[in-house]
C-alpha positions as CSV (number, residue, x, y, z in Angstrom):
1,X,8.6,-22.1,3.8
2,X,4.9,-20.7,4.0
3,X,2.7,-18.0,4.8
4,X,0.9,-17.6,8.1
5,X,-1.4,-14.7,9.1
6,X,-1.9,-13.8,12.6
7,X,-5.1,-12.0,13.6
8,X,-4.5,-10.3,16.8
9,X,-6.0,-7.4,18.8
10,X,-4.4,-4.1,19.2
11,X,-5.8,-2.0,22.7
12,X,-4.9,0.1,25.8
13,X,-1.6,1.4,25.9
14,X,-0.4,-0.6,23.0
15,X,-2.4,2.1,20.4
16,X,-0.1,4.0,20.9
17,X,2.6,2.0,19.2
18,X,3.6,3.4,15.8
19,X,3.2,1.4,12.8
20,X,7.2,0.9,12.2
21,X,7.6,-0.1,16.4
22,X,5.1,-2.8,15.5
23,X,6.5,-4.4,13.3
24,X,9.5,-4.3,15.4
25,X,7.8,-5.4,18.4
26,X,6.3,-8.4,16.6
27,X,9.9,-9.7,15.5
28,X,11.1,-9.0,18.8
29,X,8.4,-11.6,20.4
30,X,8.4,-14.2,17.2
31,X,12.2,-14.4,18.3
32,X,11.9,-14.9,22.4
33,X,9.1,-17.4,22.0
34,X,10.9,-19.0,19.1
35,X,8.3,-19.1,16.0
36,X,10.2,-20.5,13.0
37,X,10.4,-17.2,11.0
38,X,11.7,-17.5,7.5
39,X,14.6,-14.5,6.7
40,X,15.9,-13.4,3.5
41,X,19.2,-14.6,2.7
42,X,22.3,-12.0,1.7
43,X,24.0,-9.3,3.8
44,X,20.7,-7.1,5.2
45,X,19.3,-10.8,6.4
46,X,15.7,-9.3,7.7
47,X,12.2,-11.3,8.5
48,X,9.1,-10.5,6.0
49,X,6.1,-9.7,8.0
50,X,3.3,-6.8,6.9
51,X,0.1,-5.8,8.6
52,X,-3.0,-5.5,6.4
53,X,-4.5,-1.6,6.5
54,X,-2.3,-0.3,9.5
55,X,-4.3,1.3,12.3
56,X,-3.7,4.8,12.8
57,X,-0.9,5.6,16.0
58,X,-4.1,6.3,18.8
59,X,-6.4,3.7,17.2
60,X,-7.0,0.5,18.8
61,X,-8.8,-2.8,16.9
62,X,-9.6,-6.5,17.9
63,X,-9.4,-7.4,14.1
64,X,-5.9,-6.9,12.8
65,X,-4.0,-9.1,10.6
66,X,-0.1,-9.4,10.3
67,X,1.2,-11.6,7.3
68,X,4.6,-13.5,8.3
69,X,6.7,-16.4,6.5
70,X,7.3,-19.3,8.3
71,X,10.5,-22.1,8.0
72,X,8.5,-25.2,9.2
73,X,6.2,-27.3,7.9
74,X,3.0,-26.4,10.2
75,X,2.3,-23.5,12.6
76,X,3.8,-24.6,15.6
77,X,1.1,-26.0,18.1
78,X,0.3,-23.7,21.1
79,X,2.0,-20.5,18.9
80,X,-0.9,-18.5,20.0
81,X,-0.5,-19.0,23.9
82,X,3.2,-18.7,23.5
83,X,3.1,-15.3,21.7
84,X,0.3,-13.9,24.2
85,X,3.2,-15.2,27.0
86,X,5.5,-12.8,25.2
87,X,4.0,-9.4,24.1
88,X,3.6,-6.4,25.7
89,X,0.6,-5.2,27.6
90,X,-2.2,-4.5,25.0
91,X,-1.3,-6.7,21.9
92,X,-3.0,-10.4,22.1
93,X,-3.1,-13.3,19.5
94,X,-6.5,-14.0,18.6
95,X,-5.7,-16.9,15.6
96,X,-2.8,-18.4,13.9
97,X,-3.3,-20.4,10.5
98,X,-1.9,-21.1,7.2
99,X,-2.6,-19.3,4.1
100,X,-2.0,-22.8,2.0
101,X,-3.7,-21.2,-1.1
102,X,-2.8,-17.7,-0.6
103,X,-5.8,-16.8,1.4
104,X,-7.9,-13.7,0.9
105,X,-5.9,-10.8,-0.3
106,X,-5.5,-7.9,1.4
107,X,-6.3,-5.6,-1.7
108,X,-10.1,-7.1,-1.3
109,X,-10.9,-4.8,1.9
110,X,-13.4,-2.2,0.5
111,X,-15.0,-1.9,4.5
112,X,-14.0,-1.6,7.7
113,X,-16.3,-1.3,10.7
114,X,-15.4,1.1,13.3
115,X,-16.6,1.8,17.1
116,X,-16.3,5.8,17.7
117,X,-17.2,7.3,21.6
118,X,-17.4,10.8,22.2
119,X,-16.8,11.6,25.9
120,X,-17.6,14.4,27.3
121,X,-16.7,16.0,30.9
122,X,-20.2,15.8,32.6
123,X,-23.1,14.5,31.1
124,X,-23.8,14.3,27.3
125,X,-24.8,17.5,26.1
126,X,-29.1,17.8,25.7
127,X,-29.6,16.8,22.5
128,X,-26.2,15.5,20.5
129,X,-27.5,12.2,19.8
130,X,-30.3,13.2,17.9
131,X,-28.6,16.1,16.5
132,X,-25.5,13.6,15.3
133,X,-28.6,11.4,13.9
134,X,-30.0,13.7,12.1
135,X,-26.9,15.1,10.4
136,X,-26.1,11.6,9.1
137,X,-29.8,11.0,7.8
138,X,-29.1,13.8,5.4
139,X,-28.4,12.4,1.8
140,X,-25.1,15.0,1.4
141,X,-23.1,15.6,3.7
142,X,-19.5,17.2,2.7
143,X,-16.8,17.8,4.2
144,X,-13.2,18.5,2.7
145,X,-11.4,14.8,2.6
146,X,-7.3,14.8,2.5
147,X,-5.3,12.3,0.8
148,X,-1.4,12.0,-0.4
149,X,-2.9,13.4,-3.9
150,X,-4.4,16.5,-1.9
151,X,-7.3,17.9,-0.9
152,X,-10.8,17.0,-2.3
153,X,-14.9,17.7,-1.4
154,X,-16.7,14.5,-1.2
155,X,-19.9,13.7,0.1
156,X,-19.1,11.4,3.3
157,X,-22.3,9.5,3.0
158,X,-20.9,7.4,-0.2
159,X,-18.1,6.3,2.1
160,X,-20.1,4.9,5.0
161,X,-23.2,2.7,5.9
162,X,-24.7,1.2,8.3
163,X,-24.3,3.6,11.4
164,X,-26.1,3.3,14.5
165,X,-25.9,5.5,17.8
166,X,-26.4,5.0,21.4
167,X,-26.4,7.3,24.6
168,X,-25.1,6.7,28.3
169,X,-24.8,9.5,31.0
170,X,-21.4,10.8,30.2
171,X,-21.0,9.9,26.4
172,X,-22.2,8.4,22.5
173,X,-21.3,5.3,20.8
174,X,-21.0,4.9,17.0
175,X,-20.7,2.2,15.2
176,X,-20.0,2.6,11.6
177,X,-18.5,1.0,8.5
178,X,-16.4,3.2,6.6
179,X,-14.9,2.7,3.1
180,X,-11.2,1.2,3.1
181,X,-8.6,0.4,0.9
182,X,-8.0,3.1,-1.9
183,X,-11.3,5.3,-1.4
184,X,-10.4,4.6,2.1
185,X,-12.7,7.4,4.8
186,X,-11.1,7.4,8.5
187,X,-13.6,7.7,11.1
188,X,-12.1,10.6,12.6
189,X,-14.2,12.4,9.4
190,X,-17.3,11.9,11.6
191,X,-16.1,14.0,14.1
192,X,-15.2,16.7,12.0
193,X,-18.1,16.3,10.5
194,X,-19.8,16.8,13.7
195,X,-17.2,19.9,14.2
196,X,-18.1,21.7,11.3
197,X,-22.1,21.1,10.6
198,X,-22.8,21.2,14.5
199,X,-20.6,23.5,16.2
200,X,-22.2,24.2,19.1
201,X,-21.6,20.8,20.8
202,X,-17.8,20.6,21.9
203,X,-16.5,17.3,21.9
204,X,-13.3,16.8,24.3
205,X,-12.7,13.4,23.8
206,X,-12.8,10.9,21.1
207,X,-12.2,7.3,20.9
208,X,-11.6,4.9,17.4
209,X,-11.7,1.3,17.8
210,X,-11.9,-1.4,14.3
211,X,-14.5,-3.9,14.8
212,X,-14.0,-6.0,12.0
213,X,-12.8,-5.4,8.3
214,X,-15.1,-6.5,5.0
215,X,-14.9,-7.7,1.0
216,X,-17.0,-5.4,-1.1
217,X,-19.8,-8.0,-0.3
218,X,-19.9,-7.7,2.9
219,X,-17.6,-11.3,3.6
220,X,-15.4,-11.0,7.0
221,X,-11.9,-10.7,5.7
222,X,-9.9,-13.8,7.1
């Protein structure tokens, strides 16, 4: 037995699949294209497998990773193809490989890089861009951030870096890095950021999609 880590992409209808239907939905194709998943032994027999920072039900992501125990000695040639044969519209196997020495742990994620569109019902709204711009050049920004431990004010700009912001006709792209792990920010906080420092732009339809997930240094997780 070892440990294999699948990074797969999560889009279109398949957002909408709750965390727990997941991990369901991944056993369910491991078993019909016959990947050599190791069980526990004893009366509740059940296959370890565990996703690394679960996306939010409505998120999508092209850089997800799902942690899995494997029986045989290699990961079976062509696993990827035969998954992708397998799953249901909107989940894809990117890469499967062995975590011989443990690989990177999944406590090391400090970043995670998000793509946010606002859409709007006609065209974008005179000025929002530069209006979003300006409200993330300020060096405070608060905004009331919730957490299993409560309620707390932070300032979101020591959760987040590197944003940049484009316009189309009919809506604007953010991309972002956000802080993850335990001091973890969700993107959605720039929206309601937006919300309550700019009210007088109504946004009627957001979008979150993960990029890519980082080490404190910056490193691709892997």
């Amino acid at each position: 037995m070892f440990k294999a880590r699948m990074k797969f992409a999560k889009e279109g209808r398949a957002k909408y699949i709750s965390h727990l239907d997941l991990m369901h939905t991944m056993q369910r194709a491991m078993a019909r294209c016959q990947m050599p998943l190791w069980f526990t032994e004893g009366f509740n027999q059940h296959a370890y497998v565990s996703v690394a920072l679960p996306l939010s039900t409505g998120y999508s992501g092209e850089c997800e990773f799902l942690d899995f125990n494997i029986t045989s000695e290699s990961v079976p040639v062509n696993a990827v193809e035969a998954l992708n044969d397998v799953f249901p519209e909107g989940l894809r196997a990117i890469e499967i490989y062995p975590l011989e020495d443990g690989g990177m742990k999944v406590g090391a994620i400090e970043w995670s890089q998000y793509r946010i569109t606002w859409g709007f019902e006609g065209k974008v709204p005179d000025g929002f861009a530069d209006a979003v711009r300006s409200l993330f050049r300020r060096p405070v920004v608060e905004i009331v951030k919730r957490s299993k431990r409560g309620e707390k004010t932070v300032n979101m700009k020591d959760l987040m870096r590197d944003l940049t912001i484009t316009e189309s006709e009919d809506e604007v792209v953010a991309v972002v890095t956000t802080a993850a792990g335990n001091n973890n920010m969700s993107p959605e906080y720039l929206t309601r950021a937006i919300r309550q420092y700019l009210p007088e732009y109504d946004i009627p339809f957001s979008a979150y999609h993960r990029m890519n997930v980082f080490t404190a240094d910056g490193t691709p997780f892997r």
